[in-house]
KOLKOLPA-506826 format. One record per residue (C-alpha): y, x, z; residue number from 1. Coordinates in Angstrom, 2 decimals, decimal comma. Example, Ala and Ser with C-alpha at 12.3 -4.5 7.8 and 13.67 -1.06 7.14 Angstrom:
% KOLKOLPA-506826
<v: -4,50 u: 12,30 w: 7,80 n: 1>
<v: -1,06 u: 13,67 w: 7,14 n: 2>
END
This chain:
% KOLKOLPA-506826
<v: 100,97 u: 111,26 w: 61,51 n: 1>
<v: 101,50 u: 109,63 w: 64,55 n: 2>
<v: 101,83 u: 106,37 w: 63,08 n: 3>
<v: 98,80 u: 107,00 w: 61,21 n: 4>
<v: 96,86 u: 107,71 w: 64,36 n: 5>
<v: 97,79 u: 104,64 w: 66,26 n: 6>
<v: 96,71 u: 102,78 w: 62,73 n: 7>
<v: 92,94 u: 104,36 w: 62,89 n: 8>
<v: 92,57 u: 103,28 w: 66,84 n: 9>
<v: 93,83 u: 99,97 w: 66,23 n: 10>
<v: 91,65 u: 99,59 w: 63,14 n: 11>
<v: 88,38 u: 101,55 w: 65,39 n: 12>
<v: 89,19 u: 98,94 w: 68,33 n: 13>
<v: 89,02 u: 95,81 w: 65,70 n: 14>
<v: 85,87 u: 96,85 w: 64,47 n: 15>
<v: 84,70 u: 97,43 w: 68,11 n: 16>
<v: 85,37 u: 93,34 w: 68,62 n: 17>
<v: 83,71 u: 92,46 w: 65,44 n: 18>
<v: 80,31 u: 94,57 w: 66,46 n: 19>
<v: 80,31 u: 93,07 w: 70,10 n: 20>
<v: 81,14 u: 89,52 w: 68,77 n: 21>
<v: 77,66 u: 89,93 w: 66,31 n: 22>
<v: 75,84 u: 91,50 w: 68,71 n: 23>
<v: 76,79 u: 88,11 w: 70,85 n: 24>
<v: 75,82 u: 86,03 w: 68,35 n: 25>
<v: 72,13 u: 87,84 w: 67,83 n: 26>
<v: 70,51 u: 86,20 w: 70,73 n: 27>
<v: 71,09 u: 82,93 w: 69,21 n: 28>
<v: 69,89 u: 83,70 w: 65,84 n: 29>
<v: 67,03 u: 85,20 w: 67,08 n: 30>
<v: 66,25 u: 81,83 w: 69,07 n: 31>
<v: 66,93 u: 80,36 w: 65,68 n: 32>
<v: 64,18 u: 82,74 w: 63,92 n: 33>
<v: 61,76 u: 82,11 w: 66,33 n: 34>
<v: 61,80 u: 78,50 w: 65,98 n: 35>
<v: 61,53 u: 78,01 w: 62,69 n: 36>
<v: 58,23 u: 80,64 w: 62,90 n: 37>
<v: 57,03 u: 78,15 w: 65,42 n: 38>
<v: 57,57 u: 75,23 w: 63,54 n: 39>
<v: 55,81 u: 76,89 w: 60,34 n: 40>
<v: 52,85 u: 77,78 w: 62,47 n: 41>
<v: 52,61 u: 73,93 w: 64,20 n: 42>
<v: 52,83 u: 72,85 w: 60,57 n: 43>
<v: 50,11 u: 75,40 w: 59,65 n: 44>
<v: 47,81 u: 74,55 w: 62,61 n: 45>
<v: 48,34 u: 70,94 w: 62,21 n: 46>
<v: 47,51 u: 70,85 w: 58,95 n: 47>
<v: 44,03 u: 73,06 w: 59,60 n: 48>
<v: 43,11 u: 70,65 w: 61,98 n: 49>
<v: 43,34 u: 67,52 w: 60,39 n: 50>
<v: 40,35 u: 65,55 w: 59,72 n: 51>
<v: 38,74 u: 66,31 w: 55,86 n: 52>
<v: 38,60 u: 63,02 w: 53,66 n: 53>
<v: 36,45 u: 62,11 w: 51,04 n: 54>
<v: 37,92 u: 60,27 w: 48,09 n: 55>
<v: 35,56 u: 57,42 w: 46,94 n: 56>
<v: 35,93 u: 54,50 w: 43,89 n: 57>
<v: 34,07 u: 51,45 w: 44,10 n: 58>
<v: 31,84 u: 50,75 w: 41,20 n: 59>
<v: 29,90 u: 48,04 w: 41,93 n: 60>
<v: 30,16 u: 44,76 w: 44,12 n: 61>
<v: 26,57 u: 43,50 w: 44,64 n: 62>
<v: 26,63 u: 39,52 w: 45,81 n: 63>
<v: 30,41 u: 40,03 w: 46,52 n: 64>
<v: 29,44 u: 41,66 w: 50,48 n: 65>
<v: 28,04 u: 44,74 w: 49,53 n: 66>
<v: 30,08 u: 48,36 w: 47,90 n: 67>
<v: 28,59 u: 50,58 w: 46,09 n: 68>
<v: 30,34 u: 53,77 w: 45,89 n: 69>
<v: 30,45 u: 56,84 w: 43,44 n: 70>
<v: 29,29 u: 58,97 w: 45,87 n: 71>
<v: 26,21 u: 59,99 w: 47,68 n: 72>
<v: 24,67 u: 61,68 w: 51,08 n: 73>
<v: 25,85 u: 65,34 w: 49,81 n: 74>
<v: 29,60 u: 64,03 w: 49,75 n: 75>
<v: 29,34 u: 62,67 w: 53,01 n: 76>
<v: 27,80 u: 65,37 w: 54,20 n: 77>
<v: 30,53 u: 67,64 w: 53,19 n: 78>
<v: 33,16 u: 65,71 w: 55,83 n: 79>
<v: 30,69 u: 66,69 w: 58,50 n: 80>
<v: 29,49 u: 63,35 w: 59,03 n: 81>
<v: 25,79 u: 62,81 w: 60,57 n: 82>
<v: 23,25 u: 60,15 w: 60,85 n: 83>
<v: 24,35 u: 58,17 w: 63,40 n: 84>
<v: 28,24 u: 59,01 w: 63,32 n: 85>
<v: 31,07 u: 56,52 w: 62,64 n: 86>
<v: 32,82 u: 56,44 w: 58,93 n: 87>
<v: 36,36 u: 55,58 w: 59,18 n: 88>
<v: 36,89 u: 53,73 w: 55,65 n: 89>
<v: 40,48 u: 52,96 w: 54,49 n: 90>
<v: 41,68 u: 51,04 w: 51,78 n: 91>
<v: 45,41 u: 50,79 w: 50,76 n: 92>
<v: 46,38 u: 47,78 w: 52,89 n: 93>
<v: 43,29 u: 47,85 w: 55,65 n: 94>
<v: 40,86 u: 50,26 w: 57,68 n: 95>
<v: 37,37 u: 50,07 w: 59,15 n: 96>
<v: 34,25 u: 51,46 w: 60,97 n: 97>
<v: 31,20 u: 51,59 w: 59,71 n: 98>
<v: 28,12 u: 53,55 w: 61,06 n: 99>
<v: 26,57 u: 56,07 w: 59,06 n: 100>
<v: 23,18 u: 54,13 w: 59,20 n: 101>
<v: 19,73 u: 56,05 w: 60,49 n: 102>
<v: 17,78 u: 54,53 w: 57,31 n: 103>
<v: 18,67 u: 52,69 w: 54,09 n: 104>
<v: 16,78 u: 49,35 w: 55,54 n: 105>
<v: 19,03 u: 49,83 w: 58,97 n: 106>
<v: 21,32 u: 46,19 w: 58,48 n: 107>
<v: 21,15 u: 45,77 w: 62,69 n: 108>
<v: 23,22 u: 46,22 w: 65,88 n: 109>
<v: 26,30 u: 45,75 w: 66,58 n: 110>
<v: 26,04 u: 43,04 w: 64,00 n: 111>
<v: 28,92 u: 41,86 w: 61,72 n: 112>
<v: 29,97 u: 45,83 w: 62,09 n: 113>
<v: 30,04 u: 47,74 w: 59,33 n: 114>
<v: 27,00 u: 50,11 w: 58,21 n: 115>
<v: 27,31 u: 52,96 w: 55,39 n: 116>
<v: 23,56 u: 54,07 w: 54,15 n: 117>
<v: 22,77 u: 55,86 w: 50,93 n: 118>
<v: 20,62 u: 53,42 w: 48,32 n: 119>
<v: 19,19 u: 54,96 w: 45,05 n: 120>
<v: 21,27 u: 58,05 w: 45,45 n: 121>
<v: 24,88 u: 55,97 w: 45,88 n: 122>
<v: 26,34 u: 55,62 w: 48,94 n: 123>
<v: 26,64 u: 51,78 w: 50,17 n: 124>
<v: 29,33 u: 49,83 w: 52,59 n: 125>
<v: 28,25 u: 46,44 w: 53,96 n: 126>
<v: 28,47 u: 44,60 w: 56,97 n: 127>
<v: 25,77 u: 43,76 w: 59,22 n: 128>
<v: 24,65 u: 39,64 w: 59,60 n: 129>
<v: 27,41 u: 38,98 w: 56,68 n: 130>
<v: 24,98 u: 37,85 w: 54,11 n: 131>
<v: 27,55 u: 34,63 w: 53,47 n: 132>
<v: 30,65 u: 36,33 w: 53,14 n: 133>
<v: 32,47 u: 37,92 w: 50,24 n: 134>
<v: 34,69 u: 40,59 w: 50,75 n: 135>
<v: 38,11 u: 41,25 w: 49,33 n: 136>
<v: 37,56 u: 44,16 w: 47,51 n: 137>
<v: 36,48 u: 44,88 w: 43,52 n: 138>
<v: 35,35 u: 47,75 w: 41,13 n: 139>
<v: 37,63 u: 50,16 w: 40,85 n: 140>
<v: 39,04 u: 50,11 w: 44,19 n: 141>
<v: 39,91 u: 53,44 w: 46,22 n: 142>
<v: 38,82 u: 54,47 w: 49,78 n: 143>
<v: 39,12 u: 57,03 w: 51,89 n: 144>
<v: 36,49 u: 57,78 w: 53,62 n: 145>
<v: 36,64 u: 60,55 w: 56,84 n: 146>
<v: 34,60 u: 61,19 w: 59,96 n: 147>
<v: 35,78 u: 59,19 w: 63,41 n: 148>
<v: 32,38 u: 60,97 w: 65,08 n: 149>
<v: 29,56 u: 59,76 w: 67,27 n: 150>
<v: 29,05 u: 56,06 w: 67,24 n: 151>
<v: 29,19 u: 55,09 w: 70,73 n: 152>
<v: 26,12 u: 53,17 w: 71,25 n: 153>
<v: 23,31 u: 54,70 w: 68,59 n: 154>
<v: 22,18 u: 57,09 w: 71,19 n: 155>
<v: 21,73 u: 54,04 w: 73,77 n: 156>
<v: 18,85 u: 51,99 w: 71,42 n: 157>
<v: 16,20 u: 54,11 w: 71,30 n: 158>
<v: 13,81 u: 51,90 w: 71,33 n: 159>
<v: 15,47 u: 49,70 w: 69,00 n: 160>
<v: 15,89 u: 52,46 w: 66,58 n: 161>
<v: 12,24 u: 53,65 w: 66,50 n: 162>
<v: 11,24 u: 49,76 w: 65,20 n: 163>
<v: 8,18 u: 48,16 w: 65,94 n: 164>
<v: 4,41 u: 48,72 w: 65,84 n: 165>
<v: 2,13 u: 46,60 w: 63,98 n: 166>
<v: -1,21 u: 48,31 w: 66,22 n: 167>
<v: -1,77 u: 45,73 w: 68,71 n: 168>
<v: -3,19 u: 48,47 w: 71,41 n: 169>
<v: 0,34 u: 49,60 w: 71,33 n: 170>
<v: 1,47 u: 46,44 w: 73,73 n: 171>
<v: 0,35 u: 45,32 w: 77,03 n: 172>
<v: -1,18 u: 41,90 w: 75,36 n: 173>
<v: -1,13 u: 39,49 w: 72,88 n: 174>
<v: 1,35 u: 37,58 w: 73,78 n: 175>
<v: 4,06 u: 40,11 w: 73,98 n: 176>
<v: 2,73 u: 41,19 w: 70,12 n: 177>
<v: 2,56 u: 37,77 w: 68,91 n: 178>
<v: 5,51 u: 36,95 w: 70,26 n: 179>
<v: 3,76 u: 33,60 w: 71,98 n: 180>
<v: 5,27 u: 31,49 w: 74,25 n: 181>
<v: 6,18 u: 27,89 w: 75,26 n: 182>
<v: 9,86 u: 27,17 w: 74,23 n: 183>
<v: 11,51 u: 25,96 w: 77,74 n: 184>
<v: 14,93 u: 25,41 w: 79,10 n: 185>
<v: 17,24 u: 22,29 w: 80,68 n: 186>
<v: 15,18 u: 19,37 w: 80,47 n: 187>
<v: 13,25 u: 19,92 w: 77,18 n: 188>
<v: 9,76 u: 18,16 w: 77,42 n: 189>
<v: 6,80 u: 20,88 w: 78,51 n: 190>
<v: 4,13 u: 21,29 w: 76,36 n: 191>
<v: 5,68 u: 19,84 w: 73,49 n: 192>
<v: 7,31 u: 23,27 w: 71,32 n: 193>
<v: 5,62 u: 26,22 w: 70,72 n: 194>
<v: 7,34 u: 29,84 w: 69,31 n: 195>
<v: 5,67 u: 32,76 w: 67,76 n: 196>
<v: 5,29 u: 35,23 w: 64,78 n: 197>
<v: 4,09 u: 33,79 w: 61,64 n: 198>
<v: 0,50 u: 32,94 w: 61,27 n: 199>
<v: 0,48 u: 34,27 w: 57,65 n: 200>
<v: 3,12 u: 36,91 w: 56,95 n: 201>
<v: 3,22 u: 38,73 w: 60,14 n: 202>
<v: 1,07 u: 41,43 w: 59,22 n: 203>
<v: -1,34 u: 42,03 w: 61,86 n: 204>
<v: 0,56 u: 39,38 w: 64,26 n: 205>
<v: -0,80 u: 36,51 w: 61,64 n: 206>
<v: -4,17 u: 35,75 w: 63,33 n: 207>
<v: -3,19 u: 36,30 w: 66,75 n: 208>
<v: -0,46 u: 33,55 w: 65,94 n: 209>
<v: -2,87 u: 31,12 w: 64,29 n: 210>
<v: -5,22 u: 31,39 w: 66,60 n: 211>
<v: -2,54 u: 30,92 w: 68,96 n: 212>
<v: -2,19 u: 27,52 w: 67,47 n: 213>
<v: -5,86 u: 26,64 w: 66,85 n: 214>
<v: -6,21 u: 27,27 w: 70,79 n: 215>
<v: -3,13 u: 25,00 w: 71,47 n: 216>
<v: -4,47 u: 22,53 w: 68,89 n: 217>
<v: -1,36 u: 22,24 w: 67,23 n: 218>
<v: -0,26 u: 19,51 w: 64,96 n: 219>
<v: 2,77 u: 20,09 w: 63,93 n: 220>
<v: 4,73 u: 23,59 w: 62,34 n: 221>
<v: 8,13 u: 24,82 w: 61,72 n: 222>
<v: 8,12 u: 27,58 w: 59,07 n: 223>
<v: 11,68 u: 29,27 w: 58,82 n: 224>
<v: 10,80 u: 32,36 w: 56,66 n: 225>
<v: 8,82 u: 30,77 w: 53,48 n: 226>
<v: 9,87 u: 27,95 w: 50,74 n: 227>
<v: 7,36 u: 25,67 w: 49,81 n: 228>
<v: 5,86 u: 27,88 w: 46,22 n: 229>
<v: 5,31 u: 30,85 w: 48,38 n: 230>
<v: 3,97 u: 28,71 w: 51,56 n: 231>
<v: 1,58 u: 26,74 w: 49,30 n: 232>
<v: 0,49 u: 30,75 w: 47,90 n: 233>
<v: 0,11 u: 31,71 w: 51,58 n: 234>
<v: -2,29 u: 28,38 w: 52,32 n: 235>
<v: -4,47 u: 29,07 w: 49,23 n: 236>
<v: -5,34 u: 32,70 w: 50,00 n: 237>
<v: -5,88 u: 31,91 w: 53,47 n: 238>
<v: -7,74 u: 28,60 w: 53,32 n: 239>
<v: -9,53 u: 29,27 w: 56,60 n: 240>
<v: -6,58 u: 29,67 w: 59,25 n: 241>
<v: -5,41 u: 27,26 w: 60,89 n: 242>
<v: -1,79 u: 27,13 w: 60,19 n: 243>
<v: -3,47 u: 26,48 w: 56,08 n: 244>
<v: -5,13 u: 23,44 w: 57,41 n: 245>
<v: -2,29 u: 21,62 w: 58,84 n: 246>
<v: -0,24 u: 22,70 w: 55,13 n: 247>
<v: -2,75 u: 20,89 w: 53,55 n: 248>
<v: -2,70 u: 17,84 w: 55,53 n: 249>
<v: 0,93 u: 17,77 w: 54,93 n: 250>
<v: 2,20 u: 19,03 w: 59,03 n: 251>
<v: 4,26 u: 22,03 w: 58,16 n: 252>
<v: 7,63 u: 21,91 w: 57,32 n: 253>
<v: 9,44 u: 24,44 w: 56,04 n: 254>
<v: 12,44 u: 26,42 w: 54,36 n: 255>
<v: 13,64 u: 29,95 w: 53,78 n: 256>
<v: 16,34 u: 30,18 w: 56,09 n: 257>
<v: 18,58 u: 33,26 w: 55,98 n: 258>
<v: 19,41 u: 35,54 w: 58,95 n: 259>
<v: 22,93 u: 34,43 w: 59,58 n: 260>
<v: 21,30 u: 30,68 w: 60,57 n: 261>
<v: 25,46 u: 29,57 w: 62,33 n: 262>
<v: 26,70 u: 30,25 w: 58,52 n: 263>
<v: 24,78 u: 27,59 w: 56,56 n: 264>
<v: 24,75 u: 24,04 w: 57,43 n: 265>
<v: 22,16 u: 22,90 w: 54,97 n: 266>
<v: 19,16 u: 25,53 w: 56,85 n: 267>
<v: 20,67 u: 23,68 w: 60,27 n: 268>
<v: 20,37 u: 20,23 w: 58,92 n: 269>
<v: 16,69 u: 21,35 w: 57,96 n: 270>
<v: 15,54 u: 22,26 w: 61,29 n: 271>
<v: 17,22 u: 18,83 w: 62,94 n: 272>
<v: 15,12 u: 16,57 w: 59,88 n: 273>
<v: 12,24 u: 18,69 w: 60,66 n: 274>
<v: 12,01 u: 18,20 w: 64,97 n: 275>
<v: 12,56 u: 14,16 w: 64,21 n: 276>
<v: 9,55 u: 14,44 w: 61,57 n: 277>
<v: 7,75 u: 16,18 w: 64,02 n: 278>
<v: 4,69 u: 14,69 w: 66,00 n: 279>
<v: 2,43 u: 16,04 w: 68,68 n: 280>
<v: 2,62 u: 19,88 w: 69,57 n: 281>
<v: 5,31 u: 21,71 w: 67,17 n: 282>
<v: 5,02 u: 25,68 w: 66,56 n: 283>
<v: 8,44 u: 26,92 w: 65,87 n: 284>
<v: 8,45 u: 30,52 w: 63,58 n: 285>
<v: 10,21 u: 32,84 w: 61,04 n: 286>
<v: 7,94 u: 36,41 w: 60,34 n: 287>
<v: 8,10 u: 37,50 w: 63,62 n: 288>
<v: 9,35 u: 35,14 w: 66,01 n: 289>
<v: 12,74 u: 36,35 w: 67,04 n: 290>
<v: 15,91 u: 36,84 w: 65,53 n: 291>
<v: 15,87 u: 33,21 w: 63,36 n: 292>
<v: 13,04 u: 31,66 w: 65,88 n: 293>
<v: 15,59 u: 33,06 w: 68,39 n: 294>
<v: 18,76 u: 31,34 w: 67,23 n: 295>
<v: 17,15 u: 27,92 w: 65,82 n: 296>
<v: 15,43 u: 27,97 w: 69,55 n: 297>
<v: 18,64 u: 28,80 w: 71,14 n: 298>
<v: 20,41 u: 25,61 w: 69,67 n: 299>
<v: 17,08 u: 23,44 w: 70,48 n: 300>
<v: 17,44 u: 24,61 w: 74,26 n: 301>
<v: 21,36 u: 24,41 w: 74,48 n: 302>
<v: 21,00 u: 20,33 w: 73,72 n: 303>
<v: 17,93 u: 19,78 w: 75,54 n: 304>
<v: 20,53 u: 21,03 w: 78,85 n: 305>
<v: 19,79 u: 25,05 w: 79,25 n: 306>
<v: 22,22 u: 27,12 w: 80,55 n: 307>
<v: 23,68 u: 29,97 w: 78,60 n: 308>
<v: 21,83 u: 32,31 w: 80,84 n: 309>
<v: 18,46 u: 30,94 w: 80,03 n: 310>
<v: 19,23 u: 30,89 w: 76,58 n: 311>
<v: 19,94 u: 34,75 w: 76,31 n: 312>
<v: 17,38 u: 35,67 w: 78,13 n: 313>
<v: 14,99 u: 33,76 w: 76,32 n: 314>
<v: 16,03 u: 35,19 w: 73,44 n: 315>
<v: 16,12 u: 38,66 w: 74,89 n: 316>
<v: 12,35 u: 37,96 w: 75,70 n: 317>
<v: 11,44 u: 38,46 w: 72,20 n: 318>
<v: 13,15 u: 41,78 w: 71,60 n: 319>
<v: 12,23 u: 43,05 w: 74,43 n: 320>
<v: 8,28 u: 42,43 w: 73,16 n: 321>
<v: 8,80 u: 43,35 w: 69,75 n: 322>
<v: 10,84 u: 46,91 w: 70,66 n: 323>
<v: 9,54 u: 47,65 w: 73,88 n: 324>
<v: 12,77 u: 47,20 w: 75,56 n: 325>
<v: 13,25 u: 47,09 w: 79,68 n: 326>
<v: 14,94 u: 43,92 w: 81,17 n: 327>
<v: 18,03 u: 45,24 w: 82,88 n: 328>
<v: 18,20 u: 48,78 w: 81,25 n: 329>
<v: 21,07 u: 50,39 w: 79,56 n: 330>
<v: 19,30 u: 49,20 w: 76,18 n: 331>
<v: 19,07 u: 45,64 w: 76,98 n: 332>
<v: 22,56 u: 45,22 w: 77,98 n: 333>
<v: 23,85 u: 47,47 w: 74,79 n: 334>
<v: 21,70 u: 44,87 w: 72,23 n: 335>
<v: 22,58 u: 41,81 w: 74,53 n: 336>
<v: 26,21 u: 42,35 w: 74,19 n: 337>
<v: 26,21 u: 43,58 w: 70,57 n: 338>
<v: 23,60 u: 41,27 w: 69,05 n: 339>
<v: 23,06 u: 37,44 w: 70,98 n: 340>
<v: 25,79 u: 37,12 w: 72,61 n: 341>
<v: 28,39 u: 38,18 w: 69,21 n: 342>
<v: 26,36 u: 35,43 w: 67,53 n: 343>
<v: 26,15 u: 33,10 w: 70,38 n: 344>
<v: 30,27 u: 33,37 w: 70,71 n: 345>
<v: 30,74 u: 31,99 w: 67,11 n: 346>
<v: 29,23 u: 28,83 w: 67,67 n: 347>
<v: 32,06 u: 28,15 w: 69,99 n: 348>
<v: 34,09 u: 29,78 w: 67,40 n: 349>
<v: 33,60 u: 28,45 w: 64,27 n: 350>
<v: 37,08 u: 28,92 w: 62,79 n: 351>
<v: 35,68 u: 32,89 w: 62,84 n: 352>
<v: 32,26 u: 31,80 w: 60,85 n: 353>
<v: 33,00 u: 32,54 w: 57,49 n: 354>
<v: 34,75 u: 36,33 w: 58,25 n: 355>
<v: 33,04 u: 37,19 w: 61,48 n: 356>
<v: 33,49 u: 41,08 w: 60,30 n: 357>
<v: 37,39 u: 40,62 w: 60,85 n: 358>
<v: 36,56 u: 39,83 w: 64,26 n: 359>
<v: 38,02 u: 42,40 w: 66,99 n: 360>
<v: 34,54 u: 42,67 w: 68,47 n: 361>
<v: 35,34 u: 45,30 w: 70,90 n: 362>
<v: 37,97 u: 43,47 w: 72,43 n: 363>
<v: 36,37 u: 40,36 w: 72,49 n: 364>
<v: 35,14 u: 39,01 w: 76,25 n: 365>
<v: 32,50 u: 36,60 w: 76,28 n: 366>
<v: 32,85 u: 33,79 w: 78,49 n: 367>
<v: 29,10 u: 31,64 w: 78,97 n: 368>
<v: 29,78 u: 28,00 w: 77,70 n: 369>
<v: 28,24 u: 24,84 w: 78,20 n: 370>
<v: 25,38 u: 25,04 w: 75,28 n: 371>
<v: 25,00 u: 21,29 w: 75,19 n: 372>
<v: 28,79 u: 20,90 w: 74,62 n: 373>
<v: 29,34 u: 23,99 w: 72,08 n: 374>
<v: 25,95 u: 23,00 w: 69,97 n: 375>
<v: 26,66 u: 19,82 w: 69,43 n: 376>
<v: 30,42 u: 20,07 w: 68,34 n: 377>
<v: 28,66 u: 22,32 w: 65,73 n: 378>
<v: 26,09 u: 20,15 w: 64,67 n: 379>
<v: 28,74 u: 17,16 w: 64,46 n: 380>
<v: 32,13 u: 18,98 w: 63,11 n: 381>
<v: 30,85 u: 22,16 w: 61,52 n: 382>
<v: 27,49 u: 21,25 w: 60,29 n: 383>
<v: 28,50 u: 17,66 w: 59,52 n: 384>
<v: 25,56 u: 15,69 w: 61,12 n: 385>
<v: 25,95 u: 12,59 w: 62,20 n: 386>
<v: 26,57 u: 11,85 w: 66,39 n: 387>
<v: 24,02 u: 9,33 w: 66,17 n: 388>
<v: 21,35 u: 11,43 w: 64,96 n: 389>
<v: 22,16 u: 14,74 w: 67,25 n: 390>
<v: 21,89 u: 11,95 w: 69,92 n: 391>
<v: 18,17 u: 11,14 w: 68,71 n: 392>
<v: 17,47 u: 15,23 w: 68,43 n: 393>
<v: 18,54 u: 15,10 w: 71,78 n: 394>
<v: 16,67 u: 12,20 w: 73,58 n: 395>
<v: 13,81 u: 13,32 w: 71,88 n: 396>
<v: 13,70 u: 16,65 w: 73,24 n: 397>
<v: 14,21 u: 15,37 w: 76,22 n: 398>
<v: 11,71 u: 12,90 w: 75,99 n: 399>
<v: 13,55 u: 9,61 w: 76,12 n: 400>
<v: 12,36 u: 8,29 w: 73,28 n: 401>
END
């Protein structure tokens, strides 16, 4: 019995190690436990807060720059996006921002940046001043589409966003509604070239601008918005303005030149024939005198000898009249730095002309140039016209010949 005792203690004593050594061991698997509850729960919270996508198939490629989409507002909508927000858009080798655009005619700044806007109840993906470029994608392609939020500058453009009045009363003259002013800069002749709205297609602007030029006494005009069938429409409907007259005694030159004027040699070389043909006071115009006026001015001034400063703010001038935009306010720097001066930096560029949407625009510091220098490597290497004649552009503008 004895034996048997000193069995059952030795065997009560084992078990006595074995307990402690679990109970030891507890601490750590509760650490263990509570970890992998932790991780579960990161997992879960992680995966409740990521961002919702929206699956979307490309169905339609209009003039190779524009998507079309098999989806609409409602889908959109559904991610949370707003009016105003940024779309982050992914494809399976790229990604991009495009702003969820206020209305389905909204194609403005920051230009060559990517706009989404619903047409005809499909949602649509193109890229702002990109009228010339086709983009690598086709039907049947997938995106992803999910919301990045507010768009940094929308909420700075009011005025830009509201648009434009066509009531005269609503601006402090006609000058700043017609757009009407002398074009100036370096050492371009005075008195010579004229800018303004179009004296026919204008809307309300159209008279003030031709009698603009009937006050002037103008002989000479540039049209930039019209080909010749619709012009020669334009001059027989309105036989008694001005502008008409000098049509029909064979003064007005003119093309329909398209937004993007740095992309198309062919409009350039038109407005170079077109200032040699000229005679006598020349009125420069698109519809409403600035965004084409702008530009085609902008490269008449850089090789008459302006600076780059007097070329942006000339150009300025004109939205600022048209939008009723402050010099020097929050606004005016936003569209100066999204709108001229993007455009302005590819004619120094021109290796970036044909893609300028690939362009890492908010990275991008703009340096002012020597406008003489930078237009006329354009005009000579890009464009392809000929020294000699960019030499008689120049000397005529200048008035040495």
């Amino acid at each position: 019995m004895q034996v048997i005792g000193g069995n059952t203690n030795l065997y009560s004593l084992l078990r006595t190690f074995r307990f402690m050594d679990r109970m030891s061991k507890l601490p750590i698997i509760a650490l263990i436990a509570v970890a992998v509850i932790i991780g579960i729960v990161a997992v879960c919270v992680n995966f409740d807060h990521q961002e919702p996508t929206l699956r979307a198939e490309v169905i339609e490629v209009k003039h190779g720059n524009t998507l079309v989409l098999d989806i609409g507002m409602d889908d959109l909508e559904g991610l949370g996006a707003e009016i105003g927000d940024d779309i982050l858009v992914k494809t399976k080798d790229d990604a991009f921002s495009a702003l969820l655009s206020p209305n389905a005619k909204y194609k403005g700044i920051p230009v060559y940046g990517g706009y989404i806007t619903e047409v005809s109840g499909k949602i649509t993906i193109g890229y702002t001043l990109c009228n010339h470029v086709t983009l690598d994608f086709k039907v049947g392609d997938i995106l992803t589409l999910s919301c990045e939020g507010r768009n940094p500058i929308i909420d700075k453009m009011p005025n830009y966003l509201k648009g434009h009045s066509d009531d005269p009363d609503d601006y402090d003259d006609m000058v700043e509604f017609g757009n009407l002013r002398k074009v100036s800069g370096g050492d371009l002749i005075s008195n010579w070239l004229y800018r303004s709205a179009s004296p026919w297609n204008a809307g309300n602007r159209s008279p003030v601008a031709d009698n603009y030029y009937r006050e002037l006494g103008a002989d000479f005009l540039i049209c930039l918005n019209m080909s010749e069938e619709e012009l020669a429409e334009y001059a027989e409907r309105m036989p008694d303005a001005y502008a008409s007259g000098l049509y029909n005694e064979g003064r007005v030159s003119c093309q329909l030149v398209r937004a993007a004027v740095h992309s198309y040699p062919d409009e350039m070389r038109f407005l170079i024939d077109s200032l040699l043909e000229a005679e006598g006071k020349t009125g420069i115009f698109c519809t409403y005198g600035k965004d084409r006026t702008g530009f085609y001015c902008a490269v008449i001034e850089g090789l008459a000898g302006a600076t780059y400063d007097e070329i942006l703010t000339d150009f300025m001038t004109s939205i600022c009249n048209y939008y009723h935009i402050k010099e020097g306010s929050e606004e005016y720097d936003v569209i100066s730095e999204n709108y001229p001066q993007r455009v302005l930096y590819l004619y120094d560029h021109t290796e970036l002309i044909d893609h300028p949407e690939r362009v890492d625009w908010a990275n991008t510091e703009f340096e002012k140039f020597d406008p003489e220098e930078v237009f006329t490597r354009y005009l000579v290497e890009y464009v392809g016209i000929d020294a000699d004649a960019v030499i008689q552009v120049k000397e005529k503008l200048t008035g040495k010949i």
